[in-house]
C-alpha positions in Angstrom: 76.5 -45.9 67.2 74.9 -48.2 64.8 71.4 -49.1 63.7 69.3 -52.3 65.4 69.6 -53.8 61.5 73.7 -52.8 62.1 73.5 -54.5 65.5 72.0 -57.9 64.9 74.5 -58.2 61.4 77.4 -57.2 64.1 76.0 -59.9 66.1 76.0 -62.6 63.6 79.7 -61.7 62.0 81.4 -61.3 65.6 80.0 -65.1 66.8 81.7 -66.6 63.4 84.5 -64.9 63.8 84.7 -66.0 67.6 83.6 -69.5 66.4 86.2 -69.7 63.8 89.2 -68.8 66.4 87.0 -71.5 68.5 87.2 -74.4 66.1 91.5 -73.6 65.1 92.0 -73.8 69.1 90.1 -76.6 69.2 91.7 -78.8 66.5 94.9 -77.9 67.7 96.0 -75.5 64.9 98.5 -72.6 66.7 98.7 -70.4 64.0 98.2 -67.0 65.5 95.1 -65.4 64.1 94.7 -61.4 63.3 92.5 -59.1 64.8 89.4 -58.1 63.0 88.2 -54.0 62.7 84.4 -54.5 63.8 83.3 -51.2 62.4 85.0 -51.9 59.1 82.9 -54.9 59.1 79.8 -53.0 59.7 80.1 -50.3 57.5 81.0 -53.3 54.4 78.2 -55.5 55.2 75.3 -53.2 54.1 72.4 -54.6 56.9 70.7 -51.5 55.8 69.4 -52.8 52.8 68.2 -55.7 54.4 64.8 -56.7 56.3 65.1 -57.3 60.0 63.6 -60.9 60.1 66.4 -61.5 57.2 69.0 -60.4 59.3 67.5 -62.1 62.5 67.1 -65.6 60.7 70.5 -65.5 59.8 71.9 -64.9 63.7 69.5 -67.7 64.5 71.0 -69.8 62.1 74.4 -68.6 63.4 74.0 -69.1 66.4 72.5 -72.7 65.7 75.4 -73.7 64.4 77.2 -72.4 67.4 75.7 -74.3 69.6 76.7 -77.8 67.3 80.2 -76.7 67.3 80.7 -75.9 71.1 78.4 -78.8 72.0 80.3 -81.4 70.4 84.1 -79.9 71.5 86.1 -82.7 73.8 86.4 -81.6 76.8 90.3 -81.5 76.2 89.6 -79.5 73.6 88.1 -76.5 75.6 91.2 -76.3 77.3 93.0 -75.8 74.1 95.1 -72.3 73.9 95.2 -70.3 70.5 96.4 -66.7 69.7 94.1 -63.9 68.5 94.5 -60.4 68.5 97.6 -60.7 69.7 96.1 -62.1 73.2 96.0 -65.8 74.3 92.5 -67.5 75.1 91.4 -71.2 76.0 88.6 -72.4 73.9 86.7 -72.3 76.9 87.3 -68.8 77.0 85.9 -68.1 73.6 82.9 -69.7 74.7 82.1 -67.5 77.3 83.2 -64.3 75.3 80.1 -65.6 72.8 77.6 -65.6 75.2 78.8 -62.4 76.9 78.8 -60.5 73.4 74.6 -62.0 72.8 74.3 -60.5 76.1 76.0 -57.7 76.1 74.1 -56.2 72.6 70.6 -57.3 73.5 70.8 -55.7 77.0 71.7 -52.6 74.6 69.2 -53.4 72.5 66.3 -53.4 75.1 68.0 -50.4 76.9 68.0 -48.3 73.6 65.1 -49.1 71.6 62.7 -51.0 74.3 62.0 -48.5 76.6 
């Protein structure tokens, strides 16, 4: 469905998005937060006209800054509940969803282009 360039920019967007609904949980702000149209975002973002390793240093980078945020969470604040997408999740929750989307497009990623 969308290039390895198109993947690893999904990648990056997706986990500040999910960090983003992570940090309003966490800080206690209930505001209910809208869904987001992930192929919308793709086809805007133009990764095509970008190099690889540019694309790849920014989801490190991302992800870096990830890990700062979630690391430094209370652990009253993973249990924190916010609305998005119309569906209810726990911080904690959104934690997990992070590291099963990494998962989830590099498995793809080695299946389809690795082989």
């Amino acid at each position: 469905k969308w290039s390895i360039k198109e993947v690893i920019g999904h990648m990056a967007d997706t986990e500040r998005v999910f960090c983003y609904r992570a940090l309003r949980f966490a800080r206690g702000d209930g505001t209910p937060l809208p869904s987001f149209d992930e192929n919308d975002y793709v086809l805007n973002a133009n990764f095509a006209q970008r190099t690889i390793m540019d694309l790849a240093d920014e989801y490190d980078a991302v992800r870096r800054a990830t890990i700062l945020l979630f690391r430094n969470f209370s652990p009253d604040a993973f249990m924190r509940i916010g609305t998005a997408s119309e569906r209810e999740f726990t911080v904690r929750a959104l934690v997990y969803i992070v590291a099963g989307h990494e998962r989830h497009h590099l498995a793809l990623l080695r299946e389809r282009y690795l082989k």
